[in-house]
VMD Tcl script that draws the C-alpha trace (Angstrom):
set ca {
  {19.54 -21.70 -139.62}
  {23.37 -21.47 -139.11}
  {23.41 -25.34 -138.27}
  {21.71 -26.05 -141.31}
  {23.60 -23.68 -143.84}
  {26.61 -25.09 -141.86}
  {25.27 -29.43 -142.85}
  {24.25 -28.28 -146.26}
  {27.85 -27.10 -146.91}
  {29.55 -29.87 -145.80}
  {27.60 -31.93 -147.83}
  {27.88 -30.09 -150.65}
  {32.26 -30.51 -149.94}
  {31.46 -34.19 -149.92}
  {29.69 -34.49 -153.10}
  {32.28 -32.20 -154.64}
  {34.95 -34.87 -153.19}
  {32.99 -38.08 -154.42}
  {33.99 -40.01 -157.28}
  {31.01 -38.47 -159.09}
  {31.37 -36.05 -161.68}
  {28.00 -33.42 -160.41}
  {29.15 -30.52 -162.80}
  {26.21 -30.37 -164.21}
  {24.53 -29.45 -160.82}
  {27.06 -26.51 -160.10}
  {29.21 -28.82 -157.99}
  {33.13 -28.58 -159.50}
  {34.82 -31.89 -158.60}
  {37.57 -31.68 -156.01}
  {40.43 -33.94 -157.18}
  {41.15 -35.45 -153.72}
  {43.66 -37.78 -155.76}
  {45.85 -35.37 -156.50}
  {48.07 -33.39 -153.77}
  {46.71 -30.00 -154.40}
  {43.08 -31.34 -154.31}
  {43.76 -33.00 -151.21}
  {45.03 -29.81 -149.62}
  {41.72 -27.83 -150.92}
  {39.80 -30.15 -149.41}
  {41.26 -30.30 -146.28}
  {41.62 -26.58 -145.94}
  {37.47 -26.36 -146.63}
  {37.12 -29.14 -144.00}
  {38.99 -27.20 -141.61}
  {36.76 -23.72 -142.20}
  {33.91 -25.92 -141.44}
  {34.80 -27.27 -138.49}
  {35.88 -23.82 -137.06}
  {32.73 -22.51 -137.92}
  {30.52 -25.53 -136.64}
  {32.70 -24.74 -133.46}
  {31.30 -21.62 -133.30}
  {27.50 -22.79 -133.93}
  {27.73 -24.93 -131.19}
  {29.06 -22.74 -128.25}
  {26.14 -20.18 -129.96}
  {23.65 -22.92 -129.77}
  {24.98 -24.30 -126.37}
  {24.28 -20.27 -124.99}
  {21.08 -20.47 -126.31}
  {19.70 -23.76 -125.20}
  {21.81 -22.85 -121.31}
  {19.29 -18.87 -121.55}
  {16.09 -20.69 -121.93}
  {16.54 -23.05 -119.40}
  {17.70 -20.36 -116.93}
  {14.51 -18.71 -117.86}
  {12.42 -21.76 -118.01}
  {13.81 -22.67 -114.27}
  {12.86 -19.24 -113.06}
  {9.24 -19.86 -114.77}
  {8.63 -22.69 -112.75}
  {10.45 -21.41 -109.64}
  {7.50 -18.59 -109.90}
  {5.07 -20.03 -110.96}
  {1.90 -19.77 -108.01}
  {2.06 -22.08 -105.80}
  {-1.27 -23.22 -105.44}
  {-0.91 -24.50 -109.19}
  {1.12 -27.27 -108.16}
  {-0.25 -30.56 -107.72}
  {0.91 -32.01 -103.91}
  {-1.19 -34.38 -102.96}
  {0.75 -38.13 -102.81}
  {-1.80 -40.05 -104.72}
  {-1.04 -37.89 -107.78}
  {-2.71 -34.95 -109.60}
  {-6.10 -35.15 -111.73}
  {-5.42 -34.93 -115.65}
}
mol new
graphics top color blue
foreach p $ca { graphics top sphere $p radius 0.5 }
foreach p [lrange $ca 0 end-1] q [lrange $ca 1 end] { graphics top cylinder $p $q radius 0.2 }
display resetview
């Protein structure tokens, strides 16, 4: 959910920065033309990126915890389960 709150407001900056006037959709233009625009924007691009930052180290501890636990699955799992015979195992 955090990546995707995270896309949908970066998009939402970029439609606020496009040429296109989407006031009446909620979205007040960003004047990227003008100095102090520019500066908005790039000050919003910068919060995003430090939060994305911290989505993906949360996402890369996530994904790193269920492999650990899917490795110890399979590193438990019976045995007898496993299919060893060379000419393959029945489907």
């Amino acid at each position: 959910m955090d990546a995707f709150e995270l896309a949908y407001r970066a998009r939402v900056l970029d439609m606020r920065a496009s040429p296109y006037d989407l006031s009446a959709f909620g979205y007040h233009p960003i004047c990227i033309e003008s100095p102090s625009g520019r500066a908005e924007y790039v000050r919003q691009q910068a919060a995003i990126a430090e939060r994305a930052a911290a989505v993906r180290q949360a996402l890369l501890t996530k994904c790193r915890a269920l492999l650990e636990t899917v490795g110890q699955s399979f590193n438990t799992r019976d045995r007898s389960q496993r299919c060893t015979s060379p000419a393959g195992c029945p489907a």
